[in-house]
Each structure stands twice: as structure tokens, then as C-alpha cells.
N, C-alpha and C positions, 0 to 999 in steps of 0.2 A: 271131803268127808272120808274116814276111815272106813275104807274096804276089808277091813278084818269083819264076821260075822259077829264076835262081839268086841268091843270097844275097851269094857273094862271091870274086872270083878271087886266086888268087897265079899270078904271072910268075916262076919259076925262071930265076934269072940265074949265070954266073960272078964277075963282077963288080957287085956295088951300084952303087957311087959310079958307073962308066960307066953303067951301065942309067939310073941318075936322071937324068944328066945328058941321056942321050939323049930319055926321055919327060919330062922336062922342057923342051928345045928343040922337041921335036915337038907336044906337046900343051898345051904351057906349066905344066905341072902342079908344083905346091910337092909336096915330103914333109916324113912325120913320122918321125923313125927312131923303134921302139921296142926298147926295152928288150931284150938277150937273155932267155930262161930260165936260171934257177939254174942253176950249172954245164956253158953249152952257149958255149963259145968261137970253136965252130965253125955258128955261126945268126946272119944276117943278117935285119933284115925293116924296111922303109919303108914305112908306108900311104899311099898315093894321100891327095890330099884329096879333098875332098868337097864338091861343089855342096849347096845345099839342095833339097831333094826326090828328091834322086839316087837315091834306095831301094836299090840294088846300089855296092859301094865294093872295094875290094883294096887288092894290096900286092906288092912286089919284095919276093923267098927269095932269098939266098943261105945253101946249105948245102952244108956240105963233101961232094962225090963226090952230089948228087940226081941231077943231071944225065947221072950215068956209070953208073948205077945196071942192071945189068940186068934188074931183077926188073919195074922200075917206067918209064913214059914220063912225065917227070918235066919239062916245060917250061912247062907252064901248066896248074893246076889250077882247076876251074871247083867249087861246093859247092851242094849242093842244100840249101834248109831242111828242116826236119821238124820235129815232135814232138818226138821222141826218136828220135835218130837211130841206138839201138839197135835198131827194127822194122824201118827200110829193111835196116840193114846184114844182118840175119839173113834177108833176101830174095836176095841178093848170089846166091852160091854157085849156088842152085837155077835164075838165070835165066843161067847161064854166064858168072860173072864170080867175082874172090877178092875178099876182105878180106886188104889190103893190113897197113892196122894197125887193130885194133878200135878202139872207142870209147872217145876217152883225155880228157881233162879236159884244158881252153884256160885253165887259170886261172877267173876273174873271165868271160871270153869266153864260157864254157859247153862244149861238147864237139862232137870231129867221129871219125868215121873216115875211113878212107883206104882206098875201094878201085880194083880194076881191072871195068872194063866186058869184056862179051867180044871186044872187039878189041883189047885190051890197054892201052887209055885210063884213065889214073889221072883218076880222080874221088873229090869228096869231098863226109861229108854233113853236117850242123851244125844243132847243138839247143843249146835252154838248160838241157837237162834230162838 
């Protein structure tokens, strides 16, 4: 399991191609675009690259309305590792926070959920299992 305190961020953007460009002139950083999911037209996502020994990495989201979302604070999400990050999320609720979306399968990537903290900060958590 990755011993960094988090694992790995995504930046919610409205626009990709602006966004890269901009932390690209800023930080000089290349992307990688990946691949949408099966049937999602409206999912955008670019990974930062990657230094070696970086331990922590991300990625530009763009997804149609995250951003406009009122259920969710939806600008930068930060992920915590685990286990299985079925045991944290079932912690959620009892310490004054929801499960936003339970624990969904990343493909190949392994699994995360999506919740809100009691301040109403979306966070997320990520296992391979």
C-alpha cells in the first residue's frame, strides 16, 4: 500500500486543453490524456506526469456539470489509500460525513469511493481491492 497520506489528486476543470495549458506554462508539466470509459462522452481526464520517486501523481477531470454540482464541492479532489476502501467508507456517515458514491471499480486501477467530510469537502478513497 502507498504510504504517502494521499495517493492521488484530480483538479476539476471546465476546460482541459486550457487547464493543461496553463499547468503546463506554470509548472512545465507534459500530459497524458487517457482514454474515456465505455460510453461516457462527457469525461475528460489527463495525468500529470511523473517524476521518479514522486510517490503521489494526479490528473485534470473534466466532467460534464461536477463543477455545478450541488450535492458535491467538486474542484479538487484529494484520495486517501487503504486497504479496501470499503472499511473507511463504512466509517463515513458515523463520523458526520456521506458516501457520496460507494465503492465503484477504476477498471484495471482498482476501486475508490467518493465521499463528503463534515464540512462538506469531497474526498476520496482508493484500494486495489
Amino acid at each position: 500500500m502507498n504510504t504517502n497520506i494521499i495517493c492521488w489528486f484530480e483538479i476539476y476543470v471546465d476546460d482541459i486543453e486550457r487547464a493543461k495549458k496553463f499547468y503546463s506554462e506554470v509548472l512545465g508539466n507534459k500530459f497524458t490524456d487517457a482514454p474515456s470509459p465505455e460510453g461516457s462522452d462527457d469525461f475528460k481526464m489527463s495525468f500529470f506526469s511523473t517524476a521518479e520517486n514522486q510517490g503521489v501523481s494526479g490528473a485534470l477531470v473534466e466532467m460534464k456539470e461536477a463543477r455545478n454540482n450541488d450535492s458535491a464541492n467538486t474542484s479538487t479532489i484529494v484520495y486517501f489509500p487503504c486497504n479496501d476502501c470499503s472499511v473507511e467508507e463504512s466509517r463515513v456517515a458515523k463520523a458526520g460525513g456521506q458516501v457520496f458514491r460507494s465503492k465503484m471499480s477504476i477498471g484495471e486501477y482498482g476501486f475508490i469511493s467518493l465521499c463528503l467530510d463534515s464540512e462538506n469537502n469531497t474526498f476520496g478513497l482508493y484500494s486495489m481491492q
